[in-house]
VOVEXZA-304550 format. One record per atom (N, C-alpha, C): residue in three letters; x, y, z; atom name. Coordinates in pm, 1 decimal. Layout:
BEGIN
R  aa       c1       c2       c3 at
R ala        X        Y        Z CA
...
//
This chain:
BEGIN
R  aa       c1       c2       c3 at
R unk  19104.5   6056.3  19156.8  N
R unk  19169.9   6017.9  19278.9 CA
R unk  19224.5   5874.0  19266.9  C
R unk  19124.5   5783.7  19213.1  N
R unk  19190.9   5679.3  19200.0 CA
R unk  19316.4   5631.9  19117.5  C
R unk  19312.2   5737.2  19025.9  N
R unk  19457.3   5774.5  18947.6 CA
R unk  19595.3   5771.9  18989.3  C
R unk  19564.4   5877.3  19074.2  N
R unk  19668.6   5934.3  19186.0 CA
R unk  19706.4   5823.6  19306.5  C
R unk  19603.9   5744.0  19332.8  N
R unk  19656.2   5592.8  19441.4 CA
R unk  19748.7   5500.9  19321.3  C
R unk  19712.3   5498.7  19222.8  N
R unk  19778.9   5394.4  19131.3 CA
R unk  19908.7   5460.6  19090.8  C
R unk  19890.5   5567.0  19049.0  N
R unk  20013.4   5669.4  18998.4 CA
R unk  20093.5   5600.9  19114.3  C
R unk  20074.5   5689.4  19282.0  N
R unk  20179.0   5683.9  19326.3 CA
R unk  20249.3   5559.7  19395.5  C
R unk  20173.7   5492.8  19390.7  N
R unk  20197.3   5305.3  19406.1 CA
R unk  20324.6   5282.4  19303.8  C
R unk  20293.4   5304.3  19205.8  N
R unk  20352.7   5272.9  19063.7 CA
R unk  20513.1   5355.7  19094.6  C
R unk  20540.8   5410.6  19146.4  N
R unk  20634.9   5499.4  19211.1 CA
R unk  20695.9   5417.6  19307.8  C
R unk  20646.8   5408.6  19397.0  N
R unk  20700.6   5337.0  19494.7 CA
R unk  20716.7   5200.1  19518.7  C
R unk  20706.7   5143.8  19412.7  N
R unk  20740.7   4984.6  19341.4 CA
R unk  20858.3   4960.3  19299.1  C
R unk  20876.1   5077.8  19180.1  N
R unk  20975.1   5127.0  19111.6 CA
R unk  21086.2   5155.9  19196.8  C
R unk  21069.0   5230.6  19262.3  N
R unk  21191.7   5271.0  19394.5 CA
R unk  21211.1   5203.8  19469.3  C
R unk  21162.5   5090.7  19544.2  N
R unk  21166.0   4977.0  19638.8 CA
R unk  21251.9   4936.9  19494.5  C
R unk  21250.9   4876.1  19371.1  N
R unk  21300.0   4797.5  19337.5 CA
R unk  21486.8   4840.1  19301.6  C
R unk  21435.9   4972.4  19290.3  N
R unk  21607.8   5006.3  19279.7 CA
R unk  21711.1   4999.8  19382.1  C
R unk  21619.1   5033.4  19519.8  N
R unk  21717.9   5019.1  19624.2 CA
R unk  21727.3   4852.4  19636.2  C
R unk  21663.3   4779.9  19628.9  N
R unk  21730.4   4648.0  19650.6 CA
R unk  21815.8   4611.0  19582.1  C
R unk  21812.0   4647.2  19415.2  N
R unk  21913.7   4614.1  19319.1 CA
R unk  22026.5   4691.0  19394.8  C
R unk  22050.6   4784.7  19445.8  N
R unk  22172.5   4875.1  19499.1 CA
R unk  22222.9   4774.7  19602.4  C
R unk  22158.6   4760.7  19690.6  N
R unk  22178.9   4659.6  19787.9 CA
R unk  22256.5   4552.5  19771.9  C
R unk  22218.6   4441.3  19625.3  N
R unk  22273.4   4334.9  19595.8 CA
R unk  22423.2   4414.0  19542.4  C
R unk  22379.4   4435.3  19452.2  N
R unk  22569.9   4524.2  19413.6 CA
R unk  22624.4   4549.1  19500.4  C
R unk  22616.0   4609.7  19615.6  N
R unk  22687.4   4639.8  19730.4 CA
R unk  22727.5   4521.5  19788.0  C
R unk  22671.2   4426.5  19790.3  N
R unk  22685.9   4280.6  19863.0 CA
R unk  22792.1   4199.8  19731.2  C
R unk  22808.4   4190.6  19627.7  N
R unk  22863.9   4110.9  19564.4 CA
R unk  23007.1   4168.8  19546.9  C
R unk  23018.3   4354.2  19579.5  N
R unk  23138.2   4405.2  19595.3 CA
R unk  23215.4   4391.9  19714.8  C
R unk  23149.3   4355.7  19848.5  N
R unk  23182.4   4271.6  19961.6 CA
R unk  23218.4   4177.6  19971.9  C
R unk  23170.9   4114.2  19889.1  N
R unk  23196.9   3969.2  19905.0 CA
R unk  23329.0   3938.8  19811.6  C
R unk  23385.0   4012.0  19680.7  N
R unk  23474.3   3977.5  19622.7 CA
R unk  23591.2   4016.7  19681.1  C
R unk  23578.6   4154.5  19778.7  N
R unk  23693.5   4215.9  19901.8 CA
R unk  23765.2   4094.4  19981.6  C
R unk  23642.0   4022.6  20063.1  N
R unk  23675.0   3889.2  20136.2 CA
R unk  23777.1   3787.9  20072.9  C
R unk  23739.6   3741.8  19957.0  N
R unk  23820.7   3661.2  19838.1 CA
R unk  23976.9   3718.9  19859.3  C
R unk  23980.7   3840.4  19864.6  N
R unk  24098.7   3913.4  19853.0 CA
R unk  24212.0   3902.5  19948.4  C
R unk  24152.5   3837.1  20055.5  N
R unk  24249.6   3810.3  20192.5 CA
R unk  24346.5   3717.3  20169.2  C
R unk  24447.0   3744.4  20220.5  N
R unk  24576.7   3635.6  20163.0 CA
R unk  24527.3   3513.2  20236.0  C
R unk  24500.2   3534.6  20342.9  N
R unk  24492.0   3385.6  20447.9 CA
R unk  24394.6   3272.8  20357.2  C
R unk  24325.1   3334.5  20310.2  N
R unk  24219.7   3283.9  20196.1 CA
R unk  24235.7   3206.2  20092.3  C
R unk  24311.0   3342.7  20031.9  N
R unk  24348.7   3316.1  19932.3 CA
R unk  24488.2   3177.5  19888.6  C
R unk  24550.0   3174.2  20009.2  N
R unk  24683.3   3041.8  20013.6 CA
R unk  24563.2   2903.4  20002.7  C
R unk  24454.3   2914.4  20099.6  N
R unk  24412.2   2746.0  20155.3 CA
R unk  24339.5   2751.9  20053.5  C
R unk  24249.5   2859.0  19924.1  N
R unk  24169.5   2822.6  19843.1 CA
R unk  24279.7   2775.6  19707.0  C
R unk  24391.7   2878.6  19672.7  N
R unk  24447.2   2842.1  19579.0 CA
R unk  24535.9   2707.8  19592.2  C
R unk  24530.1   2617.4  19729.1  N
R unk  24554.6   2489.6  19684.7 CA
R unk  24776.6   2495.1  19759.5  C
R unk  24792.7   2630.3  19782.4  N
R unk  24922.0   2648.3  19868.7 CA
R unk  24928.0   2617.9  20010.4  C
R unk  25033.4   2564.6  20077.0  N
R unk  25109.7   2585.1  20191.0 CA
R unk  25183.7   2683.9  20215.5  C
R unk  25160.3   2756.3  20357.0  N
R unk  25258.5   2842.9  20404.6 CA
R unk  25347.4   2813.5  20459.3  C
R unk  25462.1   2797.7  20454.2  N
R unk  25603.4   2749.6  20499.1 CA
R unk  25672.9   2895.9  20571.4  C
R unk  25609.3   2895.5  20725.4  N
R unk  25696.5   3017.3  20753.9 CA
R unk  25812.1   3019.4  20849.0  C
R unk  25919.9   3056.3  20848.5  N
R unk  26021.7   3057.2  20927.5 CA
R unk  25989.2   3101.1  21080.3  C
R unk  26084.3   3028.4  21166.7  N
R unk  26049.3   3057.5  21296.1 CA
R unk  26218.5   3037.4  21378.3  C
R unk  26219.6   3110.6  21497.5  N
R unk  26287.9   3053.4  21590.7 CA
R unk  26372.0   2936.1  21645.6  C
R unk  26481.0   2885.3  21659.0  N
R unk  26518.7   2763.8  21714.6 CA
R unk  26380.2   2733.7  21853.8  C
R unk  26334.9   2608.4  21853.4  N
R unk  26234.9   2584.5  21970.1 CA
R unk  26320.6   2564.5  22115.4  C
R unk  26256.5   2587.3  22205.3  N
R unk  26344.9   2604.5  22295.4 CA
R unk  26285.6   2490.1  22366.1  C
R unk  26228.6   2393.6  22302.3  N
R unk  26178.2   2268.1  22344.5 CA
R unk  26294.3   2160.7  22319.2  C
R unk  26357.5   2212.8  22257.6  N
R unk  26500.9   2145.3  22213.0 CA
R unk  26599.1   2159.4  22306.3  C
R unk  26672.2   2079.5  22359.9  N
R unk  26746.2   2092.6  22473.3 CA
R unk  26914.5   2008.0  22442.4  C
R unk  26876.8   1887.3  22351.6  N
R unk  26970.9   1817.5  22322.5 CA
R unk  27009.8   1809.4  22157.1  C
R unk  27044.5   1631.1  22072.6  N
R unk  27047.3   1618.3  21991.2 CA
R unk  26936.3   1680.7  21885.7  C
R unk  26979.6   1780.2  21760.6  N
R unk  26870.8   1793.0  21689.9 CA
R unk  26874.7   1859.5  21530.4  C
R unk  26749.6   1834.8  21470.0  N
R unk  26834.7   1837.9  21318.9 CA
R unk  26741.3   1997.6  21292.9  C
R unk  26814.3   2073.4  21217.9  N
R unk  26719.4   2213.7  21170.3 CA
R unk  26769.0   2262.4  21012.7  C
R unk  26655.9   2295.0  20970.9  N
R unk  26711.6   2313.5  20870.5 CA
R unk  26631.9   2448.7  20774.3  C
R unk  26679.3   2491.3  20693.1  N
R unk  26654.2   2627.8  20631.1 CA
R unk  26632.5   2637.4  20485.5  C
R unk  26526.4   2758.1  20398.5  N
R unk  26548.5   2730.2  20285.1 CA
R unk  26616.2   2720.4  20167.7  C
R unk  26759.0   2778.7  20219.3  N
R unk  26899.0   2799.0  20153.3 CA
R unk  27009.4   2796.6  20278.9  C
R unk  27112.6   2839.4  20183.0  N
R unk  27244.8   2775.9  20259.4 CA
R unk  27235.1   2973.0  20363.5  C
R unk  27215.6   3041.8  20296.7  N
R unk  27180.0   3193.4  20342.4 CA
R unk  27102.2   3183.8  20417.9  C
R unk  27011.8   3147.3  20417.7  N
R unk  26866.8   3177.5  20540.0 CA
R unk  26944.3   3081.0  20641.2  C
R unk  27000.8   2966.8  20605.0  N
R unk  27059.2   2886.0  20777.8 CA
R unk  27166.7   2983.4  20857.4  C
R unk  27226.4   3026.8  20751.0  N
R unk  27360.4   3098.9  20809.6 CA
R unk  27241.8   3211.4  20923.8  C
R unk  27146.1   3291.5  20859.5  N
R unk  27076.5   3410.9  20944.1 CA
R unk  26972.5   3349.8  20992.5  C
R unk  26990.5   3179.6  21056.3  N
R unk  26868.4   3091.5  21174.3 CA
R unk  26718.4   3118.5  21101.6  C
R unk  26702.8   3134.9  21010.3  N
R unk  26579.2   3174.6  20936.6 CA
R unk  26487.1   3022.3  20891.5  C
R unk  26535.6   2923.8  21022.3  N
R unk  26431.3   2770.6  21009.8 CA
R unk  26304.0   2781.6  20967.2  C
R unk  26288.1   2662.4  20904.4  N
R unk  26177.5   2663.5  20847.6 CA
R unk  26112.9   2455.3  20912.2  C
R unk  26211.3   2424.4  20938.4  N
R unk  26187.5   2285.0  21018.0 CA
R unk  26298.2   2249.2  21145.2  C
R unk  26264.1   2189.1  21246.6  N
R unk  26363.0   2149.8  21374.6 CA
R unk  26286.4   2043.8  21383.8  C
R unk  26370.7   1910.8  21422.0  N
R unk  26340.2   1825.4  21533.0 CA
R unk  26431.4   1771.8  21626.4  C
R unk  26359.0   1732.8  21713.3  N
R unk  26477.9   1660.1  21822.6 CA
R unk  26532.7   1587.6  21814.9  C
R unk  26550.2   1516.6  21654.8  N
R unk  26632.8   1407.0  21698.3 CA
R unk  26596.3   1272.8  21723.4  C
R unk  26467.4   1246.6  21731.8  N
R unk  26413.1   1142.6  21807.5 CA
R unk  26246.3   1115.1  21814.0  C
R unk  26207.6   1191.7  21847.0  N
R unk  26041.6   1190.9  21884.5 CA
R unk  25916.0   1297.9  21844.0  C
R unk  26001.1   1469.4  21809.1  N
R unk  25904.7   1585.7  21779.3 CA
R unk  25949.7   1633.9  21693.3  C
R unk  25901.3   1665.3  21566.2  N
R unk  25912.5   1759.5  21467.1 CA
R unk  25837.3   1902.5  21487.6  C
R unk  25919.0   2026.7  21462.0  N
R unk  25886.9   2138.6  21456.2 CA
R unk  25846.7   2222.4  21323.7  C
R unk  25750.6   2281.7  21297.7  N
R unk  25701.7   2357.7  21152.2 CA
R unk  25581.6   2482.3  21225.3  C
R unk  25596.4   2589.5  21133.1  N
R unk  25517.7   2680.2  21177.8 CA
R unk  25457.5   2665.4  21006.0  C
R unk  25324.3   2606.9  20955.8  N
R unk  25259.5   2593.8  20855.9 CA
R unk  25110.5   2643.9  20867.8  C
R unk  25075.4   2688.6  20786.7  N
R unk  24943.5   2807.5  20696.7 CA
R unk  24930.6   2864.5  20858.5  C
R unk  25058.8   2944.2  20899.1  N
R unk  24988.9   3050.5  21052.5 CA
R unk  25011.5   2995.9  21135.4  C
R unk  25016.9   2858.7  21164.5  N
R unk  25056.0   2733.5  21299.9 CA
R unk  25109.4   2732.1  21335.9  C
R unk  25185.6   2748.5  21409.8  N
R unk  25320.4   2663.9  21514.0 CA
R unk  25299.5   2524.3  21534.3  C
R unk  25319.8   2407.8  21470.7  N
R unk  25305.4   2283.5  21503.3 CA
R unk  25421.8   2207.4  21537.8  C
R unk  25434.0   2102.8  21649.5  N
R unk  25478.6   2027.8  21705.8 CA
R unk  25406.2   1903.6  21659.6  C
R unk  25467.5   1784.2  21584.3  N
R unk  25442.6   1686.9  21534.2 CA
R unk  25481.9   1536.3  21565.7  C
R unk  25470.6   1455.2  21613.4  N
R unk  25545.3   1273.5  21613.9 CA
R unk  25605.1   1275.8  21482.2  C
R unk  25734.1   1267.2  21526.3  N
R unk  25820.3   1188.9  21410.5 CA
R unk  25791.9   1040.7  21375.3  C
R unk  25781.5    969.2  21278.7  N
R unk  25712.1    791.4  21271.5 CA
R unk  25839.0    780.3  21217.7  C
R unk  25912.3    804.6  21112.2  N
R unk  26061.4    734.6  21132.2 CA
R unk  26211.5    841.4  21095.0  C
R unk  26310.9    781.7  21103.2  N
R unk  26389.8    910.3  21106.7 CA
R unk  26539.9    807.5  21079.2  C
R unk  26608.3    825.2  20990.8  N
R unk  26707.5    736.2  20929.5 CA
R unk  26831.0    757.8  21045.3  C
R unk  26919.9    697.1  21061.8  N
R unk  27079.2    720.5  21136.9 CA
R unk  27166.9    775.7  21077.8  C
R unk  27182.2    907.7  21084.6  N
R unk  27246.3    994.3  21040.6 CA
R unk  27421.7    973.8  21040.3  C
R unk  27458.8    861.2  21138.8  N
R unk  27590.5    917.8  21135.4 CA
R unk  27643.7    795.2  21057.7  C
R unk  27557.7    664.4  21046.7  N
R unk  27594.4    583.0  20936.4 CA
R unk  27543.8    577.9  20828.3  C
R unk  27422.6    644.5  20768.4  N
R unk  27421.6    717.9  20628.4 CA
R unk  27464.3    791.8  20549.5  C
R unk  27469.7    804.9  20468.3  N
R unk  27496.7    932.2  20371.6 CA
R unk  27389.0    995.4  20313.7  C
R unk  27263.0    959.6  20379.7  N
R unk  27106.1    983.1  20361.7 CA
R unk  27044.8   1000.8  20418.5  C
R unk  26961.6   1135.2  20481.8  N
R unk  26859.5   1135.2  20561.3 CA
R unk  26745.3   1171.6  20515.8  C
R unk  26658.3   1073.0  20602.4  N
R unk  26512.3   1038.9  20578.9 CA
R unk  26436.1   1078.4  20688.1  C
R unk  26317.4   1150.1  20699.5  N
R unk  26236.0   1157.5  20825.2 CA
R unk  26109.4   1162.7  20784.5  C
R unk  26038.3   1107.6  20801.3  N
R unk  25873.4   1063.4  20778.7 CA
R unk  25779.0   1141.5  20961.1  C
R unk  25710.1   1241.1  20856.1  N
R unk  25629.1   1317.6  21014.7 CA
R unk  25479.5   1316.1  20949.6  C
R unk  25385.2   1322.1  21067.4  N
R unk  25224.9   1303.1  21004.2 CA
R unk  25159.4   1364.2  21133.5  C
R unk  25027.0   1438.9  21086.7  N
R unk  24978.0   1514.4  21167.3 CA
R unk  24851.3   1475.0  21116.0  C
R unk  24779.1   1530.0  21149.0  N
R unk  24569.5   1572.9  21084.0 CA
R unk  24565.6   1604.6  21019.2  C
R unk  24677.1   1723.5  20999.9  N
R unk  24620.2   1810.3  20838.7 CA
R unk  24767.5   1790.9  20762.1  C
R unk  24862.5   1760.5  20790.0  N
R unk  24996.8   1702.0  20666.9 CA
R unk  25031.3   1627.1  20706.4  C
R unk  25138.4   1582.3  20611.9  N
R unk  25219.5   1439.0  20580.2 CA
R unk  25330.8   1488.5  20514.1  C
R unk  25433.9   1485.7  20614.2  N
R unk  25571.2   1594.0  20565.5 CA
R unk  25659.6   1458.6  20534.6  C
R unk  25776.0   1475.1  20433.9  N
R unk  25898.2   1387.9  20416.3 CA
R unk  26035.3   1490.5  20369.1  C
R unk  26073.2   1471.8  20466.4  N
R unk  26243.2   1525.8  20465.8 CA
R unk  26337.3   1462.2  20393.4  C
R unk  26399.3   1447.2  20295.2  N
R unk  26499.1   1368.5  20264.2 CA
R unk  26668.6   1477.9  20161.5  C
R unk  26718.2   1452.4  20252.7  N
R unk  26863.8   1513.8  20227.5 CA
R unk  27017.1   1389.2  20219.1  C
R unk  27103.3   1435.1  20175.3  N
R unk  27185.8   1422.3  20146.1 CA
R unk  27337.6   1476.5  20223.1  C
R unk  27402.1   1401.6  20252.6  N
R unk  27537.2   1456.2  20378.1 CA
R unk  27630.1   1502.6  20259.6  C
R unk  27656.8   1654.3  20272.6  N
R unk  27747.7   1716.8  20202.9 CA
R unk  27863.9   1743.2  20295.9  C
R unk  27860.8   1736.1  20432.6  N
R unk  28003.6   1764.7  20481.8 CA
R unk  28012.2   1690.3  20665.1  C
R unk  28045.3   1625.1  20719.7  N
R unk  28050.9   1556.8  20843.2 CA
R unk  28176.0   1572.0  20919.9  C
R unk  28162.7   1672.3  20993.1  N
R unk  28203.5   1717.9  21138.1 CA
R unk  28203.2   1623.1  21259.9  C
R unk  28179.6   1760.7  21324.6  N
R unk  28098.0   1718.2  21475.8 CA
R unk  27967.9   1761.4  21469.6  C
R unk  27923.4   1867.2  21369.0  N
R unk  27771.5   1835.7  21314.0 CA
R unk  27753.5   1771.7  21130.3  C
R unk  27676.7   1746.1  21123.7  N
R unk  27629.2   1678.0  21017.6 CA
R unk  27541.3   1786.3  20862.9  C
R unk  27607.7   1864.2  20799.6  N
R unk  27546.1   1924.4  20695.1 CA
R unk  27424.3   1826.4  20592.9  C
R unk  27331.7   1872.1  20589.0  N
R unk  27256.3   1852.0  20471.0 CA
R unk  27226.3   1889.6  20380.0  C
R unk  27179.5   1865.2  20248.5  N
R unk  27110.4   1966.0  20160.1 CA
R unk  26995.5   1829.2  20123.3  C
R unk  26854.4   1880.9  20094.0  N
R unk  26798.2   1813.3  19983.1 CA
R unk  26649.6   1859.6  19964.7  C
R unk  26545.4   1813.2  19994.1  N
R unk  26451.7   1838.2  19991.6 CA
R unk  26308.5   1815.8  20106.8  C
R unk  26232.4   1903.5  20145.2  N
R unk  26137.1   1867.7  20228.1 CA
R unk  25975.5   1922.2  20151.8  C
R unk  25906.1   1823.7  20198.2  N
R unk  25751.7   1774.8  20141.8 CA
R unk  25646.9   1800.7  20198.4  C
R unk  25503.8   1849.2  20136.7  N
R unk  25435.7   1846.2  20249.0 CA
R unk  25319.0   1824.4  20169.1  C
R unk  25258.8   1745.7  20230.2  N
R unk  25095.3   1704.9  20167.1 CA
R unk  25016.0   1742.1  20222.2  C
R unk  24890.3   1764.4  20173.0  N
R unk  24752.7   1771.4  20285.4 CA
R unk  24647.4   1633.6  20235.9  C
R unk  24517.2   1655.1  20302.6  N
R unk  24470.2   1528.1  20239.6 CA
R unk  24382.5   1579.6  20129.7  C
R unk  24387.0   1753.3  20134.4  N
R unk  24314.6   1751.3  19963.2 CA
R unk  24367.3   1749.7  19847.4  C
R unk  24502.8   1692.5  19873.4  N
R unk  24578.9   1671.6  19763.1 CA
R unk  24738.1   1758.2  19699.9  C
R unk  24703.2   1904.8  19810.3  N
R unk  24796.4   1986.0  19781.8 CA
R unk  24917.5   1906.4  19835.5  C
R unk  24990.1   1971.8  19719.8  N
R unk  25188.2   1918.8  19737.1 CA
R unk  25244.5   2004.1  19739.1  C
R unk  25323.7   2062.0  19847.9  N
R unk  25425.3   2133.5  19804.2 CA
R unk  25587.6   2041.3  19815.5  C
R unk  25666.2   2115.6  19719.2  N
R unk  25827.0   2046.4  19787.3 CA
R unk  25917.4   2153.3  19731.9  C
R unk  25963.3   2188.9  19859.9  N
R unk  26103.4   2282.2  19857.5 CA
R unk  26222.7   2269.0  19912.9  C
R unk  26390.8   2332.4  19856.0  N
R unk  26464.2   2285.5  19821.9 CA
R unk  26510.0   2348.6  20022.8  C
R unk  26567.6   2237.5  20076.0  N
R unk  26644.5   2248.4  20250.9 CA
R unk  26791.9   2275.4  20255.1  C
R unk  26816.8   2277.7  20344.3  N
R unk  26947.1   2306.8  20351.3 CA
R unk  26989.4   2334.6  20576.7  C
R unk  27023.6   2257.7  20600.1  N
R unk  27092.4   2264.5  20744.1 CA
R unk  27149.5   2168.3  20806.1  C
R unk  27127.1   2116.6  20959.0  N
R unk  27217.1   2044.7  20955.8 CA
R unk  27200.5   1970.8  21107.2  C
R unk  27221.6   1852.8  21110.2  N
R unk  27201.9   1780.2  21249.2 CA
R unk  27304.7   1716.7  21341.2  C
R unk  27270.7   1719.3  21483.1  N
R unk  27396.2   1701.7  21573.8 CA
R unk  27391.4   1721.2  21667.4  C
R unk  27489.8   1651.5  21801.6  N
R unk  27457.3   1679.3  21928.9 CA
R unk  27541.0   1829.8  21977.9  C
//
């Protein structure tokens, strides 16, 4: 009899230990699913999401917008707006953000525009070049975006500012 208590102990040690090993495998195949999420996957691999949005309808007057080609402006496919003066517009990693502009060059006596914007989580710099001057103002050049863990992105703009 006392055989048979040890025997079946010895059994049920054994089997407690397999289902937990099952358990952990199941958990480490969960957990690599999670990894798999894009939203994740942009802020771990060190990217910005730069997503196009709408003209803001916070905009009423003077204002500069601009797109990631000369194609996406033509089909309003913004990717930055500001007023002109005081708010920068960006929809970044999912956000809709509204930002303080800190400086912003004079467009109609340059041949250079500059706009310096800063938030909590970036530190954007706009800087383009006047390819054609109207009664609005064409740009092309480049816009920036930092975070404070170091990520950089910079991609190539294209639009255009004016009352």
């Amino acid at each position: 009899m006392k055989y048979l208590i040890i025997f079946a102990s010895s059994i049920l040690l054994v089997a407690c230990k397999k289902d937990q090993q099952t358990v952990q495998n199941s958990t480490s195949a969960d957990s690599a699913k999670v990894v798999q999420d894009s939203a994740t996957a942009n802020t771990s691999s060190g990217k910005i999401l730069i997503e196009e949005f709408p003209f803001p309808t916070e905009i009423k007057e003077c204002s500069c917008y601009f797109a990631k080609s000369k194609s996406d402006f033509e089909n309003e496919k913004y990717i930055y707006a500001d007023d002109a003066g005081k708010t920068a517009y960006m929809k970044l990693d999912g956000k809709r953000l509204a930002m303080n502009l800190l400086s912003s060059s004079d467009m109609e006596v340059d041949e250079e525009l500059s706009k310096e914007i800063e938030s909590d989580d970036y530190k954007i710099s706009v800087k383009g070049k006047k390819i054609k001057g109207e009664e609005a103002l064409l740009f092309q050049g480049t816009l920036t975006i930092e975070k404070p863990d170091g990520t950089v992105v910079t991609i190539p703009i294209y639009g255009e500012c004016g009352c």
